[in-house]
C-alpha positions as CSV (number, residue, x, y, z in Angstrom):
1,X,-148.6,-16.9,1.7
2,X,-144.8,-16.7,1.6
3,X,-142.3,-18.9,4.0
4,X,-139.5,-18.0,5.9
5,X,-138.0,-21.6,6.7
6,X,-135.7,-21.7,9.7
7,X,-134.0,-25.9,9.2
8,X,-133.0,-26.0,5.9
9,X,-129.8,-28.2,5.0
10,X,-126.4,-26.8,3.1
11,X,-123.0,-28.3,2.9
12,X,-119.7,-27.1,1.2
13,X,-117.8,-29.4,-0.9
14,X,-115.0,-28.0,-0.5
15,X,-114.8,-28.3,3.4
16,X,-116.6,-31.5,3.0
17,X,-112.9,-32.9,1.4
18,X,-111.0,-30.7,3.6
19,X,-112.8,-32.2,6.4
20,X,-113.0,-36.0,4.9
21,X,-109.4,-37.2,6.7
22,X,-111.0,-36.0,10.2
23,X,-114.3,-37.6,10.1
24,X,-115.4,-40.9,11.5
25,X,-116.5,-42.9,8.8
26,X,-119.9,-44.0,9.0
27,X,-120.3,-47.1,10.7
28,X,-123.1,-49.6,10.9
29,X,-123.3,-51.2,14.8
30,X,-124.2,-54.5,13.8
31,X,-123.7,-57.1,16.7
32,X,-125.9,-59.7,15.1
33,X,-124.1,-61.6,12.2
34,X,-127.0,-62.2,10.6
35,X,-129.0,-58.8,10.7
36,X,-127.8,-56.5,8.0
37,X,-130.8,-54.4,8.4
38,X,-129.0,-50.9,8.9
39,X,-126.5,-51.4,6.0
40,X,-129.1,-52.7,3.8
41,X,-131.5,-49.6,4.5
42,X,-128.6,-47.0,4.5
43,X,-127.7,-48.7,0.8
44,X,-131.3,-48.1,-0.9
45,X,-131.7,-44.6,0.7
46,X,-128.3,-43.3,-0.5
47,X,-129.2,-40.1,-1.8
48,X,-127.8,-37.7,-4.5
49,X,-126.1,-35.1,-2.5
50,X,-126.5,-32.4,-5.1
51,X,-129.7,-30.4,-3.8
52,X,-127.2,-30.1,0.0
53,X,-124.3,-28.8,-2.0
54,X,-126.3,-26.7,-4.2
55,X,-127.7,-23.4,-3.4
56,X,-128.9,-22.8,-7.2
57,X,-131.5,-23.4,-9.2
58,X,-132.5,-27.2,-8.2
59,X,-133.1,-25.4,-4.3
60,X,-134.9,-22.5,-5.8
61,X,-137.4,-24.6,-8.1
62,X,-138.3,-26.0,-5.0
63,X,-138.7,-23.1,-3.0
64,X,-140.7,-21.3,-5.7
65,X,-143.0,-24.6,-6.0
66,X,-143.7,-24.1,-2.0
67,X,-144.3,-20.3,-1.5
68,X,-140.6,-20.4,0.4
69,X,-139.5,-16.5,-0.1
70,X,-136.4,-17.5,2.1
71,X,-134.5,-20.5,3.3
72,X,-132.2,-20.3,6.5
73,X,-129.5,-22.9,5.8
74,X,-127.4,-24.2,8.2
75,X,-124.7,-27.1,8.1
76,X,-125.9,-30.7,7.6
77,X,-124.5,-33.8,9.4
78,X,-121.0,-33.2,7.8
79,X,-120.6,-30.2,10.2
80,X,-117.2,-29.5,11.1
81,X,-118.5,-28.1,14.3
82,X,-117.3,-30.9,16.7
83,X,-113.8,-31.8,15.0
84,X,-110.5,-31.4,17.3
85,X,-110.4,-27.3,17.0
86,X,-107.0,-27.5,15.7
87,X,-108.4,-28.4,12.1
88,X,-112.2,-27.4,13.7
89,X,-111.3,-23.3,13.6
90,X,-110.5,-23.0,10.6
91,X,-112.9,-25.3,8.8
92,X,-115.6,-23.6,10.3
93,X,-114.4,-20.6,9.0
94,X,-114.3,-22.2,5.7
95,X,-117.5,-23.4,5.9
96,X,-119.0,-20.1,7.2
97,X,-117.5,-18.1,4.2
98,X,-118.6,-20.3,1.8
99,X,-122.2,-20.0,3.0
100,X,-121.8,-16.4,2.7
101,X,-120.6,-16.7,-0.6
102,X,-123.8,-18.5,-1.6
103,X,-125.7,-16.3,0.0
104,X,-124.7,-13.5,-1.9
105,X,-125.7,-15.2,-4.8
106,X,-129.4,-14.6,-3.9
107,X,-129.3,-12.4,-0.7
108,X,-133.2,-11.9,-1.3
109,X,-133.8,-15.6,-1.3
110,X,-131.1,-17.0,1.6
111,X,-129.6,-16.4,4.9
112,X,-127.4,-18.7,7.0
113,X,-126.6,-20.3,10.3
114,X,-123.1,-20.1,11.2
115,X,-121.2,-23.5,12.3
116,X,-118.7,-22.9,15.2
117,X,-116.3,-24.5,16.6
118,X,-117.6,-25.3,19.8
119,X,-114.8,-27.2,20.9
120,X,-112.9,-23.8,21.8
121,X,-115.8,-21.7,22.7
122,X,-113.5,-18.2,23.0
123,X,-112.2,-18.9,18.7
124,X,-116.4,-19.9,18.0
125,X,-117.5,-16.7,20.4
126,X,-115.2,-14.6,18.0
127,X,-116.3,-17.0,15.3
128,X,-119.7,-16.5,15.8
129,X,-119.3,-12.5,15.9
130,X,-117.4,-12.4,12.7
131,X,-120.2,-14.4,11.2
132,X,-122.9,-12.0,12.2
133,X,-121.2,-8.4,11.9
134,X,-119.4,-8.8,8.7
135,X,-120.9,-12.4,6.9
136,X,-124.2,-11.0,7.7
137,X,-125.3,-14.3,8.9
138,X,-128.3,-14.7,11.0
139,X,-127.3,-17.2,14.2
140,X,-125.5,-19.9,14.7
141,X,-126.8,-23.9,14.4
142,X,-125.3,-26.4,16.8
143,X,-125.4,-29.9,16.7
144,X,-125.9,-32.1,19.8
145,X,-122.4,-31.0,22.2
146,X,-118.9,-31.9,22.2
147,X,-116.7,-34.3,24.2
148,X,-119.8,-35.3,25.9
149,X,-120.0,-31.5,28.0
150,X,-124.1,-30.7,27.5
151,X,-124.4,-27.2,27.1
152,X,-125.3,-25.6,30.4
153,X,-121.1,-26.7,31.4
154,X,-119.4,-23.1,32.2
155,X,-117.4,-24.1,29.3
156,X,-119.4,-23.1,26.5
157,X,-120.3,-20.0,28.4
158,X,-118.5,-17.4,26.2
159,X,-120.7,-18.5,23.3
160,X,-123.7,-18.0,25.3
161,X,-122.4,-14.8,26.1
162,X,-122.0,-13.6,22.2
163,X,-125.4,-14.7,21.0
164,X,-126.7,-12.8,23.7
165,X,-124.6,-10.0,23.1
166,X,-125.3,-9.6,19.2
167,X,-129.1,-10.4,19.9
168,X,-128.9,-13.7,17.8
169,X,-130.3,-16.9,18.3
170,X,-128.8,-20.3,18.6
171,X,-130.6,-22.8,16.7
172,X,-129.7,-26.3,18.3
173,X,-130.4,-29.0,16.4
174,X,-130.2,-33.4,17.4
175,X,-126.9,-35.1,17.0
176,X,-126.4,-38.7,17.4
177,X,-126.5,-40.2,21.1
178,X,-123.2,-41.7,22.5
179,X,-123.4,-45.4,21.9
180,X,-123.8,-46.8,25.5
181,X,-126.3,-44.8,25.7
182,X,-128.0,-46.6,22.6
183,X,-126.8,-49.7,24.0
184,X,-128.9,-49.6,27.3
185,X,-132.5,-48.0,26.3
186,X,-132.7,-48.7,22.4
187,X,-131.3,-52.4,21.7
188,X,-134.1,-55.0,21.9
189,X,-134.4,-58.5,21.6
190,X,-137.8,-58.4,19.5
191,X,-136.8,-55.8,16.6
192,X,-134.1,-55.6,14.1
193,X,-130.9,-53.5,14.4
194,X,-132.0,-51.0,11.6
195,X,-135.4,-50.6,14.5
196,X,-133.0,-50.1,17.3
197,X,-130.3,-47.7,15.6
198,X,-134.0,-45.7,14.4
199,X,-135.4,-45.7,17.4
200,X,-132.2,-44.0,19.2
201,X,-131.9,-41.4,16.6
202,X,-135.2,-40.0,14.3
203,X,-137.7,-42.1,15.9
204,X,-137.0,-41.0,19.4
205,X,-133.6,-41.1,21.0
206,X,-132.1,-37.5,19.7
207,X,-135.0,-35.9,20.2
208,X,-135.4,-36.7,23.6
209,X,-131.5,-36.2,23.8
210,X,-132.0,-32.7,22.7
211,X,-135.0,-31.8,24.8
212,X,-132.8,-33.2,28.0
213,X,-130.2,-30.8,27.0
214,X,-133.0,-27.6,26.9
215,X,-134.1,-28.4,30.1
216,X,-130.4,-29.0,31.6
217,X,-130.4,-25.2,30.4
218,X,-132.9,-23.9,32.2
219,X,-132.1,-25.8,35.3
220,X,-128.5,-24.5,35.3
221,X,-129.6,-20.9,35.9
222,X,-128.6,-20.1,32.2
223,X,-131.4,-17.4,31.5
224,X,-131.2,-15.7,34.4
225,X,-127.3,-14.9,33.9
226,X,-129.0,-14.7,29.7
227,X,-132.1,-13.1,30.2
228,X,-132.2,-12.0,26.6
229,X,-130.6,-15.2,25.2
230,X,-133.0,-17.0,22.5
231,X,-132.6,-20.7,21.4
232,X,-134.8,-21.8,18.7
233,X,-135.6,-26.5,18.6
234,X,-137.3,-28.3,15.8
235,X,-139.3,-30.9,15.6
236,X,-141.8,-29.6,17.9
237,X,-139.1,-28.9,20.3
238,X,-138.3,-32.1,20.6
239,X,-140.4,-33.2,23.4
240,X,-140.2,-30.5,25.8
241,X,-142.9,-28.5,25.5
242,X,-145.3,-31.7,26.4
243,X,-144.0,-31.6,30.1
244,X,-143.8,-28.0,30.9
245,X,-146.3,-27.8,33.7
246,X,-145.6,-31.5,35.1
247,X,-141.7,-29.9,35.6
248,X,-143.1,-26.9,37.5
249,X,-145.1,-28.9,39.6
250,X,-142.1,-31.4,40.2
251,X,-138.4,-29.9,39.3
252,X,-139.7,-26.2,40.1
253,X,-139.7,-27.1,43.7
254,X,-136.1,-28.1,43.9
255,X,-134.6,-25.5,42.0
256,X,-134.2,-21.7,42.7
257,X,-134.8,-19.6,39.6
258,X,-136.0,-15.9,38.8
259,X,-138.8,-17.4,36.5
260,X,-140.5,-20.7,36.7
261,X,-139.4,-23.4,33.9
262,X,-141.9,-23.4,32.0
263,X,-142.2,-19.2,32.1
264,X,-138.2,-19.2,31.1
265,X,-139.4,-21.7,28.5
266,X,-142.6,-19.4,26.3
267,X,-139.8,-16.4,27.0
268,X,-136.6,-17.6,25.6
269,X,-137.2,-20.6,23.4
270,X,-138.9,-20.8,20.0
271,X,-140.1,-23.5,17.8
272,X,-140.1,-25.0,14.1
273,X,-141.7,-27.8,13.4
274,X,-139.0,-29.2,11.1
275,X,-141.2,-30.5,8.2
276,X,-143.5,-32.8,10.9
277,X,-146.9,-31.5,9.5
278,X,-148.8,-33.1,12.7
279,X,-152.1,-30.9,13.1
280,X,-151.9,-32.4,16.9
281,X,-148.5,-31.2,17.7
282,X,-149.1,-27.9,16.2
283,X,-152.6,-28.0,18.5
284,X,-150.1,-28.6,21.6
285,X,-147.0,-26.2,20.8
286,X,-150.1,-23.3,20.1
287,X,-151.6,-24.2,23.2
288,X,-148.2,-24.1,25.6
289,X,-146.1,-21.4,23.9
290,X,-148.7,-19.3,21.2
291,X,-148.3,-18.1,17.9
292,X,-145.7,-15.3,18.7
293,X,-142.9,-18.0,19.4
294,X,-143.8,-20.6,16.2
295,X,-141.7,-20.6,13.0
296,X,-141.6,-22.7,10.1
297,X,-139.0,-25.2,8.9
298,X,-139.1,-28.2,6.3
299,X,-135.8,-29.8,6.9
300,X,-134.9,-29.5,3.2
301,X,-133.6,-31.7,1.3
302,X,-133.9,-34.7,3.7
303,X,-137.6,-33.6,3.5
304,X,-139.9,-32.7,0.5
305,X,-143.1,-32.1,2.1
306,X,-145.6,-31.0,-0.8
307,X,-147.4,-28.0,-0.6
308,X,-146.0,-26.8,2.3
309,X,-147.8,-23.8,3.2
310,X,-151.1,-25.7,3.3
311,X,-150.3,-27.3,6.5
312,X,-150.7,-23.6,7.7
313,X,-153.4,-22.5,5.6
314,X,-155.3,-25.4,6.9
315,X,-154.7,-25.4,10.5
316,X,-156.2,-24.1,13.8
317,X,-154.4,-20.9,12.9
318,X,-155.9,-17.2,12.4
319,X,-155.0,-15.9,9.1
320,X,-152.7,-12.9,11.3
321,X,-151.3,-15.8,13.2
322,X,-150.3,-17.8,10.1
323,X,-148.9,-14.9,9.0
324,X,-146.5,-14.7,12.1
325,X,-145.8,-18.5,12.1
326,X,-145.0,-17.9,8.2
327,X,-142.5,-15.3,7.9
328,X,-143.2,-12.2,10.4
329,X,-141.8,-14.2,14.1
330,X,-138.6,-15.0,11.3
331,X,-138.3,-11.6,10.0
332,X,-138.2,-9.9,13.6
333,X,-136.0,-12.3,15.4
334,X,-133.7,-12.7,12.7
335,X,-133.6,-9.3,11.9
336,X,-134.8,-9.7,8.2
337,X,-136.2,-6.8,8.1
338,X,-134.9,-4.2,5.4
């Protein structure tokens, strides 16, 4: 069975360096003197960036190893997306022709998010419409917000507005939590720093950051002024999709909407499972939103699941609905189709 995977990872060296005198260097919150947990774990899982920079053979030999026809790549954590837009614009632009550019290497084997700078939402609106009618790519990935504005704020409206407009999706994807946010639910007394800065990112904390924000969209009215606007969340979709009926019977009272939440939810959102291979959360997602808004993604290269069409072949899943999960539900909403 061939793949069509949606999260896969891509960076450009050259606007990684152009970038480099912008970007907060990585830093390691220790407050304990003695715990040197995070640094010592960030030290042994340094990783050869090669596959992220690469879209050549090394990436293909994988894909061809896991049934992957295509791979969807979109920025990794070294997205210019949220610099200042005074050096943001135009490294986005970079970073967006540069992806093209690989692309077009293997056009049958690639396609691409677009990174925009949201910080000026009119310059990634036109950004974002440049990327799609002459880049050819397929979206645009966003990572968590910027300046603290969640994306239901009227600010970031005209980039609502384009995706809508050239029938795209938006792909958003978890970003780091602001730290005194970290500081008050994820610090303990009875773990280690490395536990507490996992537990606010991977382990839980930008996933349920994310799934806060998809619901702040709904609640803000933004698909009934977007009726036709479609976001696409990994990792199951980050934690949503467990408390759709709980919000009807709760937040659906207090709110006055065209379609319930949960409705507005199986109509404009669709899911990946970002390389989380769990046959219970594919059980739950099936169950709430169906096959017909399912995709596949492996979060490549910061995940080499083996054999990753198995996890389909194996599941709950008709053979017609693995099909869709696989590669048809990409193909139609991405416009793939030749």
């Amino acid at each position: 069975m061939k793949l069509i995977t949606l999260e896969e990872h891509w960076e450009s060296d050259r606007v990684n360096q152009a970038a480099k005198p912008y970007m907060s260097a990585p830093s390691y919150p220790h407050q304990n003197p003695d715990d040197h947990s995070i640094a010592e774990f960030a030290a042994k899982s340094q990783r050869d960036n090669t596959e992220l920079i690469s879209a050549g053979q090394q990436r293909l030999d994988f894909m061809d190893a896991n049934n992957i026809q295509m791979q969807i790549m979109g920025y990794g954590d070294n997205t210019p997306k949220n610099l200042d837009p005074k050096v943001g614009i135009e490294l986005c632009q970079m970073a967006n022709d540069d992806l093209a550019d690989a692309i077009s290497q293997h056009p049958d084997r690639f396609g691409g998010w677009a990174t925009l700078p949201v910080g000026d939402p009119e310059a990634a609106a036109a950004e974002l419409e440049r990327a799609v009618t002459q880049l050819g790519l397929s979206g645009a990935m966003i990572h968590g917000y910027y300046d603290h504005r969640f994306f239901d704020d009227p600010f970031y409206e005209p980039i609502l507005a384009a995706a809508e407009k050239l029938d795209v999706p938006l792909y958003f994807h978890p970003a780091f939590i602001p730290a005194e946010i970290s500081e008050y639910y994820y610090e303990g007394q009875g773990w280690s720093e490395l536990t507490a800065f996992t537990f606010a990112g991977a382990g839980w904390g930008w996933h349920e950051d994310l799934g806060v924000q998809m619901i702040r969209l709904i609640l803000a009215g933004t698909f009934d002024r977007h009726p036709n606007l479609k976001i696409i969340t990994g990792h199951w979709g980050e934690l949503v999709p467990a408390f759709l009926e709980r919000m009807d019977q709760t937040l659906g009272l207090t709110v006055n909407l065209q379609r319930s939440i949960s409705q507005t939810y199986r109509e404009n959102f669709y899911i990946t499972p970002s390389g989380m291979f769990f046959p219970a959360q594919l059980q739950l997602i099936y169950t709430e939103v169906g096959a017909d808004h399912l995709m596949y993604s492996l979060d490549y290269p910061y995940n080499h699941p083996a054999d990753a069409a198995k996890f389909l072949t194996d599941s709950i899943l008709t053979p017609d609905e693995q099909a869709k999960v696989a590669y048809q539900n990409a193909e139609k909403l991405l416009h793939l189709r030749k």
